[in-house]
C-alpha positions in Angstrom: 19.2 38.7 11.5 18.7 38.0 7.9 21.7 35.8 7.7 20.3 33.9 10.7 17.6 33.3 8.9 19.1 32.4 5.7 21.1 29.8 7.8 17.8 28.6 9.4 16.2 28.4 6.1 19.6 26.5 4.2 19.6 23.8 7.3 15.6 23.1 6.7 16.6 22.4 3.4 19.6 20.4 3.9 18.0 18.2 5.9 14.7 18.0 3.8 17.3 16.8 0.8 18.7 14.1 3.6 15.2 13.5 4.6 14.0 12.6 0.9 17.1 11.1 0.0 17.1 8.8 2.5 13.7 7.7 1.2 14.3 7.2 -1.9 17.3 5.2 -1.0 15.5 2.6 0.7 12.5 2.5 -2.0 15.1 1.7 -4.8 17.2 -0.6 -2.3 13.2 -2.6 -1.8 12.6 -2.5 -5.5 15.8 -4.5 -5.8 14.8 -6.5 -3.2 18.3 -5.9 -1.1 16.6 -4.4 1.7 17.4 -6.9 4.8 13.2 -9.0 5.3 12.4 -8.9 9.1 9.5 -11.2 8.7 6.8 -12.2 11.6 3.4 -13.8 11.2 0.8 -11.4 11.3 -3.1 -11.6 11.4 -4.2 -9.0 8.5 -7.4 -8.4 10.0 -5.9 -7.4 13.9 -3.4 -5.2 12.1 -6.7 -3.6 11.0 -6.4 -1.2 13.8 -2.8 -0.1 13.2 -3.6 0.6 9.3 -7.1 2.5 9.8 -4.8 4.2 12.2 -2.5 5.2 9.9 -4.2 5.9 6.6 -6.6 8.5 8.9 -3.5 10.3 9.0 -2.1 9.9 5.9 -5.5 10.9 4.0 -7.7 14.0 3.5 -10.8 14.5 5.0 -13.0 13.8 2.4 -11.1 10.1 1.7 -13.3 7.1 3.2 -11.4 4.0 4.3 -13.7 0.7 4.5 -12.2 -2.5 5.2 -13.6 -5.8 4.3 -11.4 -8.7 5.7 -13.1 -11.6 7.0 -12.5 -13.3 10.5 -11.0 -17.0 8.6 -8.7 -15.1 7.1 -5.3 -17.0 7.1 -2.2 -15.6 8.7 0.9 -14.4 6.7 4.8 -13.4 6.8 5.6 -10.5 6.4 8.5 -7.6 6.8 5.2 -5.6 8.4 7.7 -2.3 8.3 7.5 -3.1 4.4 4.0 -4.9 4.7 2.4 -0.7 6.1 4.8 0.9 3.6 3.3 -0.7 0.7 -0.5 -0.5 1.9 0.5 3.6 2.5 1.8 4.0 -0.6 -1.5 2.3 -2.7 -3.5 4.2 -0.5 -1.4 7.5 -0.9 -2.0 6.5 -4.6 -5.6 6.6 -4.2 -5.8 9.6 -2.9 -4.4 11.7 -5.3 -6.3 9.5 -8.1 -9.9 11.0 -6.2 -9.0 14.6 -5.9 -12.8 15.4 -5.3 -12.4 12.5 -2.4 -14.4 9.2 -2.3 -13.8 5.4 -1.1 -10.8 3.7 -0.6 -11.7 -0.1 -0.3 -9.0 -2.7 1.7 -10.1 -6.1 1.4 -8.6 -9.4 2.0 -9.4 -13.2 0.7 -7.9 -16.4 1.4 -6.9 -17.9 -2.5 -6.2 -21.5 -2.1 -3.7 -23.0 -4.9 -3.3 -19.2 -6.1 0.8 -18.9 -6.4 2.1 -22.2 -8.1 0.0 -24.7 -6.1 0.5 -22.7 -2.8 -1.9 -21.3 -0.6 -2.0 -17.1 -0.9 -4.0 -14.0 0.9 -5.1 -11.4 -1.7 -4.9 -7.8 -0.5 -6.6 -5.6 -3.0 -7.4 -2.2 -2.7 -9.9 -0.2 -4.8 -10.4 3.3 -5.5 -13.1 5.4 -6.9 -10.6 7.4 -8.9 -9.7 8.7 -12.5 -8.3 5.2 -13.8 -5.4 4.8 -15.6 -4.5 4.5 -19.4 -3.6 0.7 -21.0 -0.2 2.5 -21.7 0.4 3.6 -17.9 -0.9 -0.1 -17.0 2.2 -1.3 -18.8 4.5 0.8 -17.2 3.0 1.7 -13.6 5.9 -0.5 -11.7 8.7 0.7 -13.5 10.9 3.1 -11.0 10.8 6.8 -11.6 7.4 6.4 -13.7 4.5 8.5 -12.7 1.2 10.1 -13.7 1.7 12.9 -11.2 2.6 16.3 -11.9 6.4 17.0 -11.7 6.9 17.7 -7.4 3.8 15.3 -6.4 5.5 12.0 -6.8 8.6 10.1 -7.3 7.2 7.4 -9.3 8.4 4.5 -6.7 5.4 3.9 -4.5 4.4 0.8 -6.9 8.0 0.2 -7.3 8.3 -0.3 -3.4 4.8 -2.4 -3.9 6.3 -4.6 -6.4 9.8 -5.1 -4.5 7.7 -5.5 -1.4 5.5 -8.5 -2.9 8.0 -10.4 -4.7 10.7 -10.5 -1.7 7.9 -12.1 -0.1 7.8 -15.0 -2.4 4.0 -13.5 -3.8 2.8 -11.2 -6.7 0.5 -8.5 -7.3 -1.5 -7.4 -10.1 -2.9 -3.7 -11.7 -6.9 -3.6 -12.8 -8.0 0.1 -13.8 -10.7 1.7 -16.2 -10.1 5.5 -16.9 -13.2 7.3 -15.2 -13.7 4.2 -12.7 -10.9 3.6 -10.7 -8.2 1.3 -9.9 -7.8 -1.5 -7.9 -4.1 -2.9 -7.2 -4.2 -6.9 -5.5 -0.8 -8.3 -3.7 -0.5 -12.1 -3.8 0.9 -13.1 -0.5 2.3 -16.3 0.8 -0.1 -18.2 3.4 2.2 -18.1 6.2 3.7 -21.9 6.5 5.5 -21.1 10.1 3.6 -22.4 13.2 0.1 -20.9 13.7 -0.1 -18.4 16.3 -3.0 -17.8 19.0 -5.0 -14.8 17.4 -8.0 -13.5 18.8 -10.7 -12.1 16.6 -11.2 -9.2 16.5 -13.6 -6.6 14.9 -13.0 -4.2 12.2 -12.3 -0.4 14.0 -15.9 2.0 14.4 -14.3 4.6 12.4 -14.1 1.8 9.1 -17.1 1.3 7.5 -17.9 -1.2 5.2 -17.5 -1.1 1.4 -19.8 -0.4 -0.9 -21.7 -3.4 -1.9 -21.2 -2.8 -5.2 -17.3 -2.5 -5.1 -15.2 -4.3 -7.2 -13.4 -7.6 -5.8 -10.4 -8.6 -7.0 
C-alpha cells in the first residue's frame, strides 16, 4: 500500500514538473517573441465579461476588480490567448503586492498619435499595493527577476507582459511608489484591419467602478 502510494505521490509530481515546465516554456518562448501571434480584433470593453470572469477566479476574496473602459473605446489586434495571459499575470501581480487585499483598477483610453504617430489603446492597471523600489523598476522585466519569496513566483509574468506588448507592435510602461502602489500601462496598436459590428455593452454587476481618486495612467 505504501508503495502505491509512493507511486501515486512520484506521478503527482512528475506531472506537476511537466505541468510547470511547460509553462515556463512558453513564457520564455513569448518573451522572445517566437511564440506563433493568432491575432483577431477584439472590443476591450465586451471582453470585459470574460476577464472579470477570470480574475474572480484567479483572486482572493478580499481583492476588488473595478473596471473603467469607456463605450468609444477603439478596437484592437490581439493574440487574446496572450492578450488574458498578460492581464492575469498583472493582476496575479497585484494580488500578492496587497496581501491585506484592496482594489485592483483595469482601465482603458483611446491615445491618439501615442506609438510613433499611430493611434494606440492604453491598458493600465493599478493596485493599492506595497510599491516597488527605483532599483526593482529597473529590473522588473528582466526574466527570472522577482520580489517574491523563493517558491511564489518565477519572475516571468512581466517578462510574458513585455513579450506580449511588443510582438504586438505596442509598449508598456512601470509607474510605482513604495507604500502606494503600482500601476503597469500596455501601449497597444489601434487595430487598422476592417472595423467590426460591436454592440455596446455594459461593464459586468459584479465590477464596480474605481475609485475616483485612482491613478490614471
Amino acid at each position: 500500500a505504501r508503495t502505491d502510494e509512493r507511486r501515486d505521490w512520484l506521478k503527482a509530481g512528475i506531472r506537476d514538473a511537466l505541468d510547470r515546465g511547460a509553462k515556463l516554456t512558453q513564457q520564455l518562448l513569448a518573451f522572445s517573441r517566437r511564440t506563433p501571434v493568432q491575432t483577431e480584433v477584439i472590443d476591450v470593453r465586451q471582453h470585459v465579461d470574460k476577464l472579470a470572469d477570470l480574475l474572480n477566479h484567479s483572486l482572493r476574496e478580499d481583492i476588488e476588480v473595478a473596471f473603467d473602459i469607456p463605450a468609444d473605446l477603439w478596437l484592437i489586434d490581439v493574440d487574446v490567448a496572450q492578450f488574458d495571459v498578460a492581464i492575469l499575470n498583472l493582476a496575479v501581480n497585484a494580488r500578492d503586492a496587497m496581501p491585506k487585499g484592496g482594489q485592483i483598477c483595469l482601465t482603458a483610453r483611446n491615445r491618439p498619435g501615442a506609438l510613433e504617430g499611430g493611434d494606440a489603446v492604453a491598458i493600465s492597471l493599478q493596485d493599492e499595493g506595497v510599491g516597488m523600489s527605483p532599483d526593482a523598476l529597473e529590473k522588473a522585466f528582466e526574466p527570472f527577476f522577482t520580489t517574491k519569496e523563493r517558491g511564489r513566483g518565477t519572475g516571468l509574468g512581466l517578462s510574458q507582459v513585455y513579450g506580449f506588448v511588443h510582438a504586438s507592435g505596442g509598449d508598456v510602461s512601470l509607474q510605482s511608489t513604495l507604500g502606494e502602489g503600482t500601476c503597469v500601462t500596455m501601449l497597444i496598436p489601434r487595430s487598422t484591419t476592417a472595423k467590426v459590428q460591436a454592440a455596446e455593452s455594459l461593464a459586468p454587476a459584479e465590477a464596480s467602478p474605481c475609485h475616483s481618486g485612482a491613478r490614471r495612467h
